[in-house]
C-alpha positions as a Markdown table, in Angstrom:
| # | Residue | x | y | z |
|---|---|---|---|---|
| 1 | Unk | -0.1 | -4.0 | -12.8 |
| 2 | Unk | 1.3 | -6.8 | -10.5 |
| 3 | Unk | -1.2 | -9.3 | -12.2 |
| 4 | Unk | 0.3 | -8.3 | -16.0 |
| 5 | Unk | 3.8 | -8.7 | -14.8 |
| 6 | Unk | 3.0 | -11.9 | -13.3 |
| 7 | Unk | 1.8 | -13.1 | -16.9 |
| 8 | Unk | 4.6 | -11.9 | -18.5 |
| 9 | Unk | 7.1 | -14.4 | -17.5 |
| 10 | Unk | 7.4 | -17.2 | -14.5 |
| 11 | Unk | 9.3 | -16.2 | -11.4 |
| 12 | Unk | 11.3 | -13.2 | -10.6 |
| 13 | Unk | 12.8 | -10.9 | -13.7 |
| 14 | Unk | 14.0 | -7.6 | -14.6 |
| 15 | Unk | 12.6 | -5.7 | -17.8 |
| 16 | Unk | 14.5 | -2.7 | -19.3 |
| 17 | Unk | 11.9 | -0.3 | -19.9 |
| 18 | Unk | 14.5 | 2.3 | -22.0 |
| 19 | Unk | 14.4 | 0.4 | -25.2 |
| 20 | Unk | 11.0 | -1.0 | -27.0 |
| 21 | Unk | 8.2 | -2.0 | -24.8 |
| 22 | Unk | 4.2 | -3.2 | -24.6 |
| 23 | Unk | 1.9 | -0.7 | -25.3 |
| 24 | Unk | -0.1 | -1.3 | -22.0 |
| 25 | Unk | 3.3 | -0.1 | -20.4 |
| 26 | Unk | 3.3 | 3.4 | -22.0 |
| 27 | Unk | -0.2 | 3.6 | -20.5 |
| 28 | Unk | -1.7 | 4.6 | -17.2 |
| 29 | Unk | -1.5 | 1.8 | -14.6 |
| 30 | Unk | -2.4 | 1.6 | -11.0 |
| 31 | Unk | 0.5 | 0.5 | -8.7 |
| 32 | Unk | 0.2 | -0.4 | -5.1 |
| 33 | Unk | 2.0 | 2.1 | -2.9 |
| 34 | Unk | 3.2 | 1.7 | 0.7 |
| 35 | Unk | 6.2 | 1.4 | 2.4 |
| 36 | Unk | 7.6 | -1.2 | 5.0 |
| 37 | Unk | 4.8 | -0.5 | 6.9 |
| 38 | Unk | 1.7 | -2.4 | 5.2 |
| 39 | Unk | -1.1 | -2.7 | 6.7 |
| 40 | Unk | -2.0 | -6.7 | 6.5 |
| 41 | Unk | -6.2 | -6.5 | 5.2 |
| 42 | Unk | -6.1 | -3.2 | 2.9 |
| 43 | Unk | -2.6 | -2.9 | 1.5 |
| 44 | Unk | -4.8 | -3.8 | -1.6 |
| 45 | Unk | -6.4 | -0.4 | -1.7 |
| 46 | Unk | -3.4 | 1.5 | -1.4 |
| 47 | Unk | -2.6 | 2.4 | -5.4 |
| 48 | Unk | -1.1 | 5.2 | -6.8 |
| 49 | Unk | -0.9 | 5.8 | -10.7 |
| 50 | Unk | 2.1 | 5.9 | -12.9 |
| 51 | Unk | 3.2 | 5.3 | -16.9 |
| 52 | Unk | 5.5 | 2.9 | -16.4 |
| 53 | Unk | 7.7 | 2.9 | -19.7 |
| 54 | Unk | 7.7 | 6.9 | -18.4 |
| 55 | Unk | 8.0 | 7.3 | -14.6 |
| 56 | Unk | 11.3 | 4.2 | -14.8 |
| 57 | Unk | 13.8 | 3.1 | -16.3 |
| 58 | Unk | 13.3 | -0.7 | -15.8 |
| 59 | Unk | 11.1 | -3.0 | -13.1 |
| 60 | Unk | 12.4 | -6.0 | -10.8 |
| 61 | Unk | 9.5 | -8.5 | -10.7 |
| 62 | Unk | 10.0 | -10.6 | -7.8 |
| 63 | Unk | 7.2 | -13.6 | -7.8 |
| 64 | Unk | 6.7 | -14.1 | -4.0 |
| 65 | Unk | 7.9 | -12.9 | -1.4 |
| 66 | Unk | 7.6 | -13.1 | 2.5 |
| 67 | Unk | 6.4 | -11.2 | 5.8 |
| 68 | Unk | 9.2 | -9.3 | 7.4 |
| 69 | Unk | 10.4 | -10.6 | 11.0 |
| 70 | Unk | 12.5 | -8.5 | 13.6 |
| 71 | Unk | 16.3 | -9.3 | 13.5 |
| 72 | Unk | 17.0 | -11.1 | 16.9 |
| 73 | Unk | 18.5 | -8.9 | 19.7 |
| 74 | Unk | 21.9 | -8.6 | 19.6 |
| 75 | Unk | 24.3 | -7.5 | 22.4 |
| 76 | Unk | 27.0 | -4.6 | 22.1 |
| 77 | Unk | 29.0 | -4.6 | 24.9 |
| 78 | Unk | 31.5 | -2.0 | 24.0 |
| 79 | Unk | 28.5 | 0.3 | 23.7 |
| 80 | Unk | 27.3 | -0.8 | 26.5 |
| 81 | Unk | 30.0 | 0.2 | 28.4 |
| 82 | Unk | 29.9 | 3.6 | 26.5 |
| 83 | Unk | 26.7 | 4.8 | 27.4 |
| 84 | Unk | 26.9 | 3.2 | 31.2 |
| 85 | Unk | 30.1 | 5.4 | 31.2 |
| 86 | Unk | 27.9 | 8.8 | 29.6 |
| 87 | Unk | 25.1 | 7.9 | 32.4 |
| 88 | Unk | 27.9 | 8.4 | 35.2 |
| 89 | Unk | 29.8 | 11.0 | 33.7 |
């Protein structure tokens, strides 16, 4: 499916799926299903089927995209003092 919405149009888009649409969208399609958690080789394989123009109301296309990275640490130190205070008391 990703390789038909890639074809449609250039870069990222949304499509309204409620009014008129393509025939191959009113048609079984394989999607790739996984959550934030992907594994990096066979996220590929992971597919689950749907009618698109029946299972949603619209699709966000976003062209490319990137890895996620862990936010840097960042200190609370009125919590800290909080819980330091819980531990004693």
């Amino acid at each position: 499916m990703e390789a038909r919405l890639a074809d449609v149009v250039r870069g990222d888009y949304y499509a309204d799926l409620r009014t008129g649409t393509a025939r191959w969208l009113n048609s079984p399609q394989a999607q790739r299903s996984f959550g934030a958690n992907s594994p990096r080789f066979v996220y590929r394989f992971h597919t689950a089927p749907l009618v698109p123009a029946q299972d949603y109301d619209g699709l966000a296309f976003v062209a490319r995209s990137t890895c996620s990275h862990p936010l840097p640490r960042t200190e609370f130190p009125r919590l800290k003092a909080t819980v330091r205070a819980r531990r004693s008391g």
